[in-house]
N, C-alpha and C positions, 0 to 999 in steps of 0.2 A: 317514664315509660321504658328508659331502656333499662331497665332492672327488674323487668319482666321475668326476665331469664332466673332469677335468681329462685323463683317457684318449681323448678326443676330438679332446684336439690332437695328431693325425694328422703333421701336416708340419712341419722345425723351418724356423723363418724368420730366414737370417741376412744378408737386404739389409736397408739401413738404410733411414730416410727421414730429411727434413730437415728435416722438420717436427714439433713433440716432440708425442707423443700424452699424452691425459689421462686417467690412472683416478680417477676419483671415488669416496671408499668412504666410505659413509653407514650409522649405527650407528641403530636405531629406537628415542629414548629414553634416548640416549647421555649424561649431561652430563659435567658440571666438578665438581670435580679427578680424577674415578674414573678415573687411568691412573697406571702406575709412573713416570711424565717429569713428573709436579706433585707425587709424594711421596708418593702412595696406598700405600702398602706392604702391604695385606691384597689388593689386586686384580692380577695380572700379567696385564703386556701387552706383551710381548717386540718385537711386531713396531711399535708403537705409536713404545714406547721408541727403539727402532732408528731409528725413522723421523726420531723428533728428534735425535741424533748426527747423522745424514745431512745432516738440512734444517732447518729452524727451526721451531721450537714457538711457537705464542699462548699468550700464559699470559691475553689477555683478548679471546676472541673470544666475541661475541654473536651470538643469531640475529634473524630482527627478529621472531618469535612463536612462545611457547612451545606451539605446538601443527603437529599435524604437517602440516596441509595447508596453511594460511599459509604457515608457514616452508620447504618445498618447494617450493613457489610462489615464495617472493620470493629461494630460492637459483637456481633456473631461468632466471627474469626478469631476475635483478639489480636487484629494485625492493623499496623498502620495498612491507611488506604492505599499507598499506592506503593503497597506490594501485592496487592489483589488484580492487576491486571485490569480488565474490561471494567471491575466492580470499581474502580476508581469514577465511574463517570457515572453519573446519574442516567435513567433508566437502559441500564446495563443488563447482567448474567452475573450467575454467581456458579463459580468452579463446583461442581459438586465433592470434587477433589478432597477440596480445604476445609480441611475440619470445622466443626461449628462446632460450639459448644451441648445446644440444646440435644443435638444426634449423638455427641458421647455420652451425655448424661444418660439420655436413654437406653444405648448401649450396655449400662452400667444397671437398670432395672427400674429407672426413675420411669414416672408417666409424665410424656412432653405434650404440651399442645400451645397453642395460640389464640388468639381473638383479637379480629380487625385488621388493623396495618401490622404487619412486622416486618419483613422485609420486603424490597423496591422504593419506586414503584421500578417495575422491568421484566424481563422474560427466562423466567428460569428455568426452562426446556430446554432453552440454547447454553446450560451452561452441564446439564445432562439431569437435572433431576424430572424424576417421572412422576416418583409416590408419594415419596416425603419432599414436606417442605422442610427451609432450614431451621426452622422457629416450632416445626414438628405439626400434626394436624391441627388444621383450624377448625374451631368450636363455633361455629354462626350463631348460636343461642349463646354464649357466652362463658363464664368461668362458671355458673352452676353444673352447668352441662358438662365440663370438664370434667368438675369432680367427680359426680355424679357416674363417671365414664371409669372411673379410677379401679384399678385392683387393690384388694384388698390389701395395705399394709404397705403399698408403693410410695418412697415420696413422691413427689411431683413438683415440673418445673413449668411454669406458664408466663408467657409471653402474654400480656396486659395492654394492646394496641388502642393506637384514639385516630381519627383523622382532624381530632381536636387539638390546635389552635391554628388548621389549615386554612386560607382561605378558601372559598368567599365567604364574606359575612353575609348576616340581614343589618344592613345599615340601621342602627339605631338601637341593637340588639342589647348593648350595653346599658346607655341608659332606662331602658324599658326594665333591665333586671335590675335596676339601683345602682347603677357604678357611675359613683360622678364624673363627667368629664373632667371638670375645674382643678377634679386631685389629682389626676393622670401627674405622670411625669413624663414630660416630652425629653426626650434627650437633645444633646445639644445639635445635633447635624440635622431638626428639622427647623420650621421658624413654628413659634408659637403661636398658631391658628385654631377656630372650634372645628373645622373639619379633619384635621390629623388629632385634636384630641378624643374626637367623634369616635373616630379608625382605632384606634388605639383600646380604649374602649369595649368596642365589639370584641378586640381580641381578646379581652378580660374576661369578657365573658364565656368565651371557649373553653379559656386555663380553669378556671372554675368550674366548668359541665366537667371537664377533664377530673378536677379533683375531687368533683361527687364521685367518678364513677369507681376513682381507685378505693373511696373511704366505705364504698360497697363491697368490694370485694374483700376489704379488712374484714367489715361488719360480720360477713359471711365463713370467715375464717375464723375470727374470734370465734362463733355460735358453735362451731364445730370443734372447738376445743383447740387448732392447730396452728393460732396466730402465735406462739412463743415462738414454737419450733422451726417458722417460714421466714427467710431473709427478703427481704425488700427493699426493693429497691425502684425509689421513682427520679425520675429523669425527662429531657427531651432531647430529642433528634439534631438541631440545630438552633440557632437563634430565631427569633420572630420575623414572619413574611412581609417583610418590611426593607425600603431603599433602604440601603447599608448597612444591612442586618442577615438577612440569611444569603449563602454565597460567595460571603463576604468574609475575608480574615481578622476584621475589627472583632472588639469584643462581643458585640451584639449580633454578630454571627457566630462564632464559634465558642462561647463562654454557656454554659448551661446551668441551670438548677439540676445538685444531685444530694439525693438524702438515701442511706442506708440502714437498713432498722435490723435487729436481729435479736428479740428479746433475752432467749436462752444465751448467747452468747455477749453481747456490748454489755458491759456491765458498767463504764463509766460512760451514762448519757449525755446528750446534752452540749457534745462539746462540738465547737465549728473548728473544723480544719481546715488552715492554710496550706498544705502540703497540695502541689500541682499535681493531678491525677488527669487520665484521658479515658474518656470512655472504654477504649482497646482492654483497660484495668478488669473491666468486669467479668469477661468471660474466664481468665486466668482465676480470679479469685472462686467464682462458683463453682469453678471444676476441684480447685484444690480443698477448698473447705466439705466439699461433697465425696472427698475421699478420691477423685479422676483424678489420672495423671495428665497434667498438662502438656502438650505437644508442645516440640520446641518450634515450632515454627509462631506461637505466640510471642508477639511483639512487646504484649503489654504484662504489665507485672500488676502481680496479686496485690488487693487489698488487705489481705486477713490481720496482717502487723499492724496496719493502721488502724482497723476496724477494735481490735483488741487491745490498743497502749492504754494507755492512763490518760492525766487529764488535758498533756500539752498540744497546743494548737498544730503545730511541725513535729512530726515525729518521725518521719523516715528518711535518711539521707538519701540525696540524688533528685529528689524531688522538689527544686526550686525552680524548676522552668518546663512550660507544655510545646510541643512540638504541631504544627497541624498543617491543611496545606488542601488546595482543590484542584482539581483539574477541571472537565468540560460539565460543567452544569447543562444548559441547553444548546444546541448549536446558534449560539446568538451574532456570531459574525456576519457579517455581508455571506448572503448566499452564491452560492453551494454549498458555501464552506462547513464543516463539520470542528472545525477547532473551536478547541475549548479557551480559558484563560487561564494557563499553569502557574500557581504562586505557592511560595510556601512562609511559614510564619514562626517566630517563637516569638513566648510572653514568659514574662520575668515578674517577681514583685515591681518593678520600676518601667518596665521598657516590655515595649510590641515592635518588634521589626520582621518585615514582610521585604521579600523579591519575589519582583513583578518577572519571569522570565520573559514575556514578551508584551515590551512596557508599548509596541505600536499597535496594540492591537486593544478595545474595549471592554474595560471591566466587567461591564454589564449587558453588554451585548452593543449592538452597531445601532446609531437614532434612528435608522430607518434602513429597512432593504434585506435584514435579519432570514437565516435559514429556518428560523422556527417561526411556527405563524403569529407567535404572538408579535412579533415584527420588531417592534418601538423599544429598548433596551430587555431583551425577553431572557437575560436572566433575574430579572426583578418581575415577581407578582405583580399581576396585575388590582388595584384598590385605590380606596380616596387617597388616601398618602401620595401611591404616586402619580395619580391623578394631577392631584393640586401643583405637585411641582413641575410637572410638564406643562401645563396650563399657566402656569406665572413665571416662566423662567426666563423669561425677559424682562419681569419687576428686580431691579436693582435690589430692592429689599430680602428676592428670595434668591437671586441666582446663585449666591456662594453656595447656599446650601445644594441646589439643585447641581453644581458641578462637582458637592462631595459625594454626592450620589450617583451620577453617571457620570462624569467626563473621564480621558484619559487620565492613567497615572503612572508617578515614574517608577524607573528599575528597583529604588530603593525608595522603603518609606521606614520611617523610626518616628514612635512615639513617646513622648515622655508620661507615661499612665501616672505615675503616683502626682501628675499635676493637670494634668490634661486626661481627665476619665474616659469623655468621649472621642479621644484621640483624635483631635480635628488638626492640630496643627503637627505638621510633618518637618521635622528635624535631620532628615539625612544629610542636608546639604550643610548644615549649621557647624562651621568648624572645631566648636567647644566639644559637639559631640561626635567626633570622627571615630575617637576612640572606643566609644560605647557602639559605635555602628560596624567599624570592627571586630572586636571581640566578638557581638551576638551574630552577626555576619558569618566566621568562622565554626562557630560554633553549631550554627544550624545547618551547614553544609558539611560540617563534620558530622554531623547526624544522621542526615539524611545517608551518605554516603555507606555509612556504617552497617546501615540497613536496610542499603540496594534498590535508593530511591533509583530510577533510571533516568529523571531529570538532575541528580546530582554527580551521578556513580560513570558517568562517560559511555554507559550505552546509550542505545536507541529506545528514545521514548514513544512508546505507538498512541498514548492515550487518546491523539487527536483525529485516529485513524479507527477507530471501534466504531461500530454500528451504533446508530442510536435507536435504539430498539421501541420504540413508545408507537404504543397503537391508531396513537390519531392523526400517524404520518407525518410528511413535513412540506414546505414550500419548496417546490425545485428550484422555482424562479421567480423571480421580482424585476 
């Protein structure tokens, strides 16, 4: 049904342009590995799959915050998050200042528009925009309507939004469409129950609604002669709505599915790249391959080298490690309070090391007494998942896992990934690896520093002083 829309495109359009246009298809919630092209075999994603044959698959793309208005923000911008000010903190503003990509393209004679979620959630009156959004007008009828909308001979750049694989679910959604629970794959930080396989499930089924709707909009491109000429690109926002996964610095918060396709241009298909890339990458690359100069105040660096090498998996030097980092998701601390949980991360082929800057204060928000109403650790989604584990977290059986999920954590954590995937056990303290805690320690604070993190660089950090702009207010008191 919601392809409805697609009866709109009225005219077929078979002049070409010379310029490649851009679809963006962004997933709400999306992460890493949930697609058949990293090995997921309980979730299908045809158009997904397809799309890596086609173009090239990341098997290591990061966003730079596993939360949804950051990380929209700093794919818009092309800036680490938290050189964006307010846009560091989920439902924030966005500077109308700072360049976005999709408003120079336009600029430049492209036709921009959007469909569904693109940026927030949040209030971006307070950041001064009036007419345009940043992602350019929203289409409510969809991408027929866009085009449909198009001047004659423009390219066009559209913004592809889902509130798909947000929650809530319909409990049971999953296996009602065929997806077994039995094949899920639970990762290891939950215990192996049918009700998190249940959860999980449902989620499958969203990434799938998800990846009907992008292999429509292919369909629809193909018909009109202009799928060669259109770069594509599908993605999601952050890891899955899940304890330990979105919000979170682990992989299953910040580690994404990313496929790039660009018929006219990739000529050697097919190939999965290891090279560390960050979502931030995107907007520098579609402005330079579309002929816009890139502002220097973009952080992230162009894809096009990568996108056009040959057949090696690493191709571009400097790109052996992702940088990432959150600040205030919800205000989940004991109330009043408005503080966030400031950490920042780098990942390596071998090693995740994460600082906690303020290792007294709740990951995931406070058990009880929380500034947001969701009250009960309210930077985690509320669902069966963590349902179950606040309900049995006094079973011996489940509590380890329910403490890798909420409880406090220290200043420092280090992971040994190439042996420990779902990074459960934390090696800072482990003297063999002081040295590796070192080194990546230095080096992510030489980063950050380099490029005016304010939690690195010796000023004042305000992030935990920003409005939290969300319309359904907050709890003043408990």
């Amino acid at each position: 049904m919601c392809w409805l829309w697609m009866s709109l495109l009225a005219c077929d359009r078979t002049d070409t342009v010379q310029r490649p246009n851009v679809l963006f298809c962004i997933a709400d919630d999306w992460g890493w590995p949930h697609a058949g092209a990293y090995g997921d075999q309980a979730v299908s994603t045809p158009t997904f799959d397809k799309l890596a044959k086609e173009g090239v698959l990341f098997d290591h793309a990061f966003v730079s915050s596993p939360s949804c208005t950051p990380s929209r923000s700093s794919i818009l911008t092309g800036q680490d998050f938290w050189r964006l000010d307010q846009s560091a903190n989920l439902y924030s503003t966005l500077d109308v200042q700072l360049p976005v990509y999709p408003l120079l393209l336009e600029e430049e004679g492209y036709h921009v528009g959007s469909w569904r979620k693109s940026w927030g959630p949040g209030d971006l009156t307070a950041g001064g925009y009036e007419t345009h959004l940043p992602a350019g007008q929203k289409y409510e009828q969809g991408f027929g309507a866009f085009l449909k909308a198009r001047p004659a001979d423009a390219p066009f750049c559209f913004w592809l939004g889902a509130s798909d694989p947000h929650r809530a679910y319909e409990k049971g959604s999953g296996a009602a469409a065929g997806i077994n629970p039995d094949a899920v794959d639970v990762p290891g930080f939950y215990p192996d129950v049918p009700e998190i396989r249940s959860d999980i499930a449902d989620y499958y089924f969203e990434v799938q609604r998800f990846d009907a709707d992008v292999g429509a909009a292919l369909a629809l491109l193909d018909s009109i002669g202009e799928l060669e000429n259109t770069i594509v690109v599908m993605t999601g926002d952050h890891g899955m709505p899940f304890p330990r996964c979105k919000s979170n610095l682990y992989d299953m918060g910040v580690r994404v599915p990313l496929v790039i396709s660009w018929k006219q241009k990739i000529k050697s298909v097919g190939r999965i790249l290891e090279d560390f890339v960050s979502l931030t990458d995107l907007a520098p690359t579609f402005l330079e391959v579309c002929g816009v100069e890139v502002p220097e105040q973009m952080s992230g660096r162009s894809l096009s080298s990568v996108l056009t090498a040959g057949d090696a998996d690493q191709v571009v030097p400097g790109r052996q490690y992702a940088i990432f980092g959150r600040e205030r998701h919800v205000p989940a601390q004991l109330a009043p309070s408005l503080d966030g949980y400031p950490s920042r991360g780098i990942r390596t082929d071998d090693f995740l090391y994460i600082r906690n800057f303020f290792p007294d204060r709740w990951p995931v928000g406070v058990p009880k007494g929380a500034t947001h109403p969701i009250d009960i650790f309210a930077d985690c989604d509320a669902g069966p998942t963590k349902t179950y584990l606040l309900e049995n977290q006094d079973d011996p059986q489940v509590r380890r896992f329910f403490d890798l999920s909420f409880s406090k954590r220290p200043a420092e954590e280090l992971y040994h990934v190439a042996q420990d995937p779902d990074q459960l056990i934390n090696l800072a303290d482990h003297p063999e690896h002081q040295s590796t805690k070192e080194t990546l320690s230095a080096r992510l604070m030489n980063e950050l520093q380099a490029s005016g993190d304010p939690r690195a660089a010796g000023g004042e950090a305000n992030f935990d002083q920003y409005p939290y702009r969300s319309k359904y207010g907050l709890n003043k008191k408990k």
